[in-house]
C-alpha positions, 0 to 999 in steps of 0.5 A: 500500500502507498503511503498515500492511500493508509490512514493515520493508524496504518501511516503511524505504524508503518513510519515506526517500522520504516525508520530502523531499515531505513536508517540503517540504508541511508548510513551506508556510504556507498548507498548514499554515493550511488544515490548522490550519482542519480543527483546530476540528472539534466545531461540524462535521459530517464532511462539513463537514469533507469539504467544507471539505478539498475546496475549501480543501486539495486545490486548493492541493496540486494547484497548489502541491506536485503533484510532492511528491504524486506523490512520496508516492504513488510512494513508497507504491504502488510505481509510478514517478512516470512511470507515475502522472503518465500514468495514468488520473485515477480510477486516481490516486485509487483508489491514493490511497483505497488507501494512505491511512490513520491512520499516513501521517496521523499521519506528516504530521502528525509532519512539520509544526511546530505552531508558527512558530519564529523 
């Protein structure tokens, strides 16, 4: 479900459960410098961009934070992380497409410094 369409009681206890995976995405430096890349967006078409996500983000969140992602969709879908750890991949990514959208966008990217603190 999109962030959009929950009411405040589901809102509420989604954003408590996407805090911790989230924050602990958005620490990751190498995470935080492949998103940095996408930043400089005017000389790239959308699939550049597509593409550039696909071979960059997606590989190192998969091998690196796969239990946070699946967090983030069991928190966003409802469905327990054992249930989506066993389902069908295509129905992985049909709950994905489903739940994405500008505000859990926005909520990743309220989580992620802008810049390193000392």
């Amino acid at each position: 479900m999109k962030l959009s369409e929950m009411n405040t009681d589901q809102m509420a206890k989604c954003m408590c459960e996407l805090v911790e995976p989230a924050a602990e995405i958005m620490a990751d430096e190498a995470v935080l410098k492949a998103v940095a890349g996408f930043a400089n967006t005017k000389d790239r078409s959308f699939l550049q961009m597509i593409s550039s996500a696909a071979t960059a983000l997606v590989p190192l969140l998969l091998k690196t934070h796969y239990t946070a992602l699946v967090t983030v969709l069991s928190a966003m879908t409802g469905k327990s992380v054992a249930v989506i750890r066993k389902q069908k991949g295509l129905q992985t990514i049909k709950d994905v497409r489903e739940c994405l959208d500008q505000d859990l966008i926005d909520f990743f990217k309220s989580s992620a410094p802008t810049e390193k603190t000392e």
